[in-house]
N, C-alpha and C positions, 0 to 999 in steps of 0.2 A: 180445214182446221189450221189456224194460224199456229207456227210451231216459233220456240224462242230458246235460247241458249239457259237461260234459269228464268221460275217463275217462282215470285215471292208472296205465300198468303198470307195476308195480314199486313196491312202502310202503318202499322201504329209507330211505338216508338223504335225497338231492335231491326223490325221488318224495312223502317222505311231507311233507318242507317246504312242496313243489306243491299238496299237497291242501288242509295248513292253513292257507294262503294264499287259496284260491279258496275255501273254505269260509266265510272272514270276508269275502270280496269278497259273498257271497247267492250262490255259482254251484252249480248241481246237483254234484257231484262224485264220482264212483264209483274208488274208489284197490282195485287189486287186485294181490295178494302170494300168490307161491308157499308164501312161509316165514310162521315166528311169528315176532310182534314182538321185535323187537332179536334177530334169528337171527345164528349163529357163521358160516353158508355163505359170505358174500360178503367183503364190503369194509367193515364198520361193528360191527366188536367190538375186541376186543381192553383192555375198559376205559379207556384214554386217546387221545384225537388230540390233536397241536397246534395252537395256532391263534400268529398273529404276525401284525405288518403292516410290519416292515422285511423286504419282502419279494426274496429273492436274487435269485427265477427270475426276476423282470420289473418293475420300478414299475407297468408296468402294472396291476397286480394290485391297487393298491390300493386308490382306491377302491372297487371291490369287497368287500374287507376292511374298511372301514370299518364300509360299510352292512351286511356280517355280522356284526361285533360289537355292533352295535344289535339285529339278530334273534335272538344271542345271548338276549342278555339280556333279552329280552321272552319268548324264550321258556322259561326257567327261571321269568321272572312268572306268565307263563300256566299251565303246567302243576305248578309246587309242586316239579318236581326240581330238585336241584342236580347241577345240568350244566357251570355256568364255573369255572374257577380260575384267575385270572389269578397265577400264582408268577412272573411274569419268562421272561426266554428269553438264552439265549448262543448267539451263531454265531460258532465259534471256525475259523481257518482262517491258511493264508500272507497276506501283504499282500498281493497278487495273485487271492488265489484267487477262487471267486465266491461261496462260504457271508461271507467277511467283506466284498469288497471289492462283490458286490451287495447285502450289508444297509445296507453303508453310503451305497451310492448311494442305495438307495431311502428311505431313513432321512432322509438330510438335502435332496430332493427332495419329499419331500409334509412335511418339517417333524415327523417320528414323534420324540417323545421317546428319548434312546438317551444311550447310554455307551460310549467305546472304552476297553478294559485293555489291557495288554502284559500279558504269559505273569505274570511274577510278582504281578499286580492280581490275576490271575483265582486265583491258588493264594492268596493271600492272602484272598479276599472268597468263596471256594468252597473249601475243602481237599480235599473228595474228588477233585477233577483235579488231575492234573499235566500241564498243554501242554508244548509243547516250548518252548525258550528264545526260538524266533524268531517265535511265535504273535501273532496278535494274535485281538482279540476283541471284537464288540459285544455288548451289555448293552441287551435292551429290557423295561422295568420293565410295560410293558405286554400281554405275552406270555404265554402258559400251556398249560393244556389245559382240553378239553370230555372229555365222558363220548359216548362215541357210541351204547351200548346206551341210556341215557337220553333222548340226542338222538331215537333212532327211534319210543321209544314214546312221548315227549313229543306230536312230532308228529303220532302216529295218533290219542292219547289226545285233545288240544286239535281235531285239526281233525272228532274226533267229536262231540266237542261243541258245535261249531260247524254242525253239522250233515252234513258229511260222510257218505257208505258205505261203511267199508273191509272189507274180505273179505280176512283172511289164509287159507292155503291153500286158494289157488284157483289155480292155476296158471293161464294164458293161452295156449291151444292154436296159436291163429290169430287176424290183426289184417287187415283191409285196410280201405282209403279206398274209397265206395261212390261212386258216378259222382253222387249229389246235392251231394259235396259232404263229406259224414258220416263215420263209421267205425262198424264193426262189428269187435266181441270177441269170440273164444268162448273160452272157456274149458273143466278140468275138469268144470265145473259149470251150465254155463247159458251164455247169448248175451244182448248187450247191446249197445244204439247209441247214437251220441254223436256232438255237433257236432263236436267236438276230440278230441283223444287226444295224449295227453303219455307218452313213453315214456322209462323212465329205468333199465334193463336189467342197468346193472352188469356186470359177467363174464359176462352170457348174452346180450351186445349182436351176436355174431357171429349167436346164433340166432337173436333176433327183428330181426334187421335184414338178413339175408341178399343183398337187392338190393344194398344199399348197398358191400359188399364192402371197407368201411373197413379200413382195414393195421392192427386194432386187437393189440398184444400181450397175451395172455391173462397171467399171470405168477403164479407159488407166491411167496409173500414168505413167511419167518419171523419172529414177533418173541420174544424170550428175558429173563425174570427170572432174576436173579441175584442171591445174599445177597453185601451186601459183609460185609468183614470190619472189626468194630467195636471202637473201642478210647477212651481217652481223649483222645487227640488229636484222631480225628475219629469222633464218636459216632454213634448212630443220629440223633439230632433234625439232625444236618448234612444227612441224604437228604432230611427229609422235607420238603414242599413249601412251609413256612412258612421253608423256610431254602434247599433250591434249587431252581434255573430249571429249564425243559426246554430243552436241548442240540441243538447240531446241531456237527461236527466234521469236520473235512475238511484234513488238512495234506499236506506232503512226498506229495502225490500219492495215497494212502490212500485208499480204499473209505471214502466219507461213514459217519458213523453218525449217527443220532438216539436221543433219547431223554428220558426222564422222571425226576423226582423220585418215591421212594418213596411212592407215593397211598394205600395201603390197608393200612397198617400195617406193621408190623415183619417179623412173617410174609409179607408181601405182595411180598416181591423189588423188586428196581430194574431199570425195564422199558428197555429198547432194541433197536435193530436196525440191518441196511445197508439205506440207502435205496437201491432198484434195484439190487440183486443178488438176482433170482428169476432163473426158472429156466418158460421156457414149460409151459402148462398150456391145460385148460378147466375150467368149474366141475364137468362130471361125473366127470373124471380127475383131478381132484390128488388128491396124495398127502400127507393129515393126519398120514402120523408124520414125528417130527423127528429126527436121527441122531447119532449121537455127533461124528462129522465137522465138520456145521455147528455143532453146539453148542464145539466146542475152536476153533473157527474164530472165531466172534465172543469168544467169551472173551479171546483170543488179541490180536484187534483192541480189544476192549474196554479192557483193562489197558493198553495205550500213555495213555489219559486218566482212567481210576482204577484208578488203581494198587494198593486196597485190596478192589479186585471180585473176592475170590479164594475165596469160596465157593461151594456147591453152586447147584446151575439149581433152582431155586424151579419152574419150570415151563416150556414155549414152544408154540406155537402157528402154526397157518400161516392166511393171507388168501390175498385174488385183487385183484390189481392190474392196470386195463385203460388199457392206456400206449397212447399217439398217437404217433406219429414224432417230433413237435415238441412233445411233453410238454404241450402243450396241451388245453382241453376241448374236447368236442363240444357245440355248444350251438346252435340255433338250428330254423329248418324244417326239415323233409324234405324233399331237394330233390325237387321235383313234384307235394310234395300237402302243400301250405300250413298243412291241417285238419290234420297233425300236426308235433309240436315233440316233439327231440330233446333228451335232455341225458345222456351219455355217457361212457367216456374222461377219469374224473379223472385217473387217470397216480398214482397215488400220493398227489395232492399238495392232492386238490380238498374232503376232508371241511370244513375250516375255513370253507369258505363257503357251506355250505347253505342257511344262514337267506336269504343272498340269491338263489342259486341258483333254490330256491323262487319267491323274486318274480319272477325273468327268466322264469322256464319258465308262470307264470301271467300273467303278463303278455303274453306270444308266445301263449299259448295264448287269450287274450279278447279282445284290441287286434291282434296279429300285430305289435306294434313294444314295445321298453322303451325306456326312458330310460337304464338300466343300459350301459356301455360293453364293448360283446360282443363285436369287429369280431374280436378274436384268436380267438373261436372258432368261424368259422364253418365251420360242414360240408361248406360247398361250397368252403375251401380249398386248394390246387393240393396239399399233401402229404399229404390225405385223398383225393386222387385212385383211382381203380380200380387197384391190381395183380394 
């Protein structure tokens, strides 16, 4: 049984940050994947994520964000993709609500460069929206999106180089903590021991965590292209991402939407969707078609803030979103067996910080402590309790 310094389950997106991390550390490192690189099954497709750091759900978030925009960008160095786009970002929302009135707080709290518009700034400096008259909006020039398909091969591809073992389809049968101390793997294909074990599971956290009995929600999310309708007033170069942000919207109480500047041409739709409105799942049951229903449905929602998205569905797609109670992450040991470290339970919300993600989970997994400020996620918190 071949034996390794840490063995990582799961090369998606956290998993494979994990490996190219401990890779440049000198650590032995075995990263094993069910799927092929930048696979459509999980949580890490779709062509764009956003990334921000006027961050709504928490200031706490920030730092964090920070130090993943550093890992950003090294890791587009390192690997030769082009991964980051920073085009700007708008969180448009009631004066109250929390997409504007938490950008703002966290914005002017860690000191993030930003801009407040009223409803007619934003129609005037974006024409493809129209907010309502009582909107308001910040503007963070610092905001954009990452590539996630590129994200995941970046990371497999650099932390091979680095020395890394990654084995895509291999699926991982069985894991447990061996009483020295250790972990044993098996897999489809072979058995494997390791001081550590880093597990990063995604939508199949129920399966390989089953003790733990986390209240984790499995969820179908959709996301949808759609051609707007182009004229002289507001052209095609007004989508495109040299001219707009990626969006988040939330007013008169309204079902949030997110979404992106036209990224892949003309042909290529203008991507969006509802944040958290899925629809319980597992990863062997959902169901990959998408229906006319939900499709007139975001459209529907859509046209309240472009009013000129009145063309055909370019295309749409369904993910798997693994939400926590308190939308927070799972991140830290397992409680009872130290040798392995957990990172879990993005919630929708977690791809933007991989690059650091990565550190924390390498960092628990060689030292057992980061420096990284984790407290909100920890696994042994009272609403990850057993139900």
């Amino acid at each position: 049984m071949e034996h390794y310094d840490v063995i990582v389950i799961g090369v998606g997106s956290m998993g494979g940050a994990a490996a190219n991390v401990l890779a440049e550390r000198g650590v032995k490192v075995l990263g094993l994947e069910t799927f092929w690189p930048g696979h459509d099954q999980g949580s890490a497709h779709g062509g764009t994520r956003i990334v921000r750091q006027a961050y709504f759900e928490s200031p706490d978030y920030v730092p964090l964000l920070r130090r993943a925009y550093e890992g950003w960008h090294k890791l587009e160095r390192e690997s030769g993709r082009e991964i980051v786009n920073l085009c700007g970002g708008i969180y448009i929302g009631d004066r109250d609500n929390l997409v504007f009135k938490g950008s703002m707080e966290a914005a002017q709290l860690h000191g993030i460069e930003h801009e407040v518009l009223d409803a007619a700034e934003v129609r005037r400096r974006f024409p493809t929206m129209n907010p309502t008259d009582d909107a308001f909006a910040l503007y963070e020039p610092n905001a954009g999106y990452v590539r996630p398909e590129e994200t995941t091969m970046a990371n497999a591809e650099v932390a091979a180089r680095k020395g890394a073992t990654i084995r895509f389809g291999e699926p991982v049968t069985h894991w447990s903590a061996t009483p020295g101390g250790g972990v044993e793997v098996v897999t489809s294909q072979g058995q494997y021991g390791a001081d550590k074990l880093i597990i990063t599971p995604g939508a199949w956290a129920p399966q390989l965590l089953p003790e733990l009995r986390f209240p984790l929600s499995i969820e179908r999310m959709v996301f949808y292209w759609f051609t707007p309708e182009f004229s002289d007033a507001v052209p095609y170069e007004l989508y495109e991402d040299k001219r707009h942000p990626i969006y988040i919207e939330e007013t008169h109480g309204n079902q949030q939407i997110y979404g992106f500047p036209m990224t892949d041409g003309r042909e290529g739709g203008f991507k969006l969707g509802f944040f958290r409105l899925g629809t319980p799942t597992t990863p062997q049951t959902i169901d990959r078609n998408v229906y006319d229903a939900e499709v007139e449905q975001m459209r529907r929602r859509a046209l309240e803030l472009f009013p000129y998205l009145t063309g055909g569905l370019v295309q749409a797609k369904t993910c798997l979103y693994s939400v926590t109670p308190d939308e927070h992450f799972i991140l830290g040991p397992y409680p009872d067996k130290p040798q392995v470290v957990l990172g879990c339970g993005f919630s929708g919300h977690g791809f933007k910080f991989v690059p650091v993600i990565g550190e924390v989970l390498a960092d628990l997994a060689t030292t057992g402590t980061t420096e990284h400020p984790i407290s909100l996620f920890d696994p042994k918190r009272s609403v990850l309790s057993a139900g």
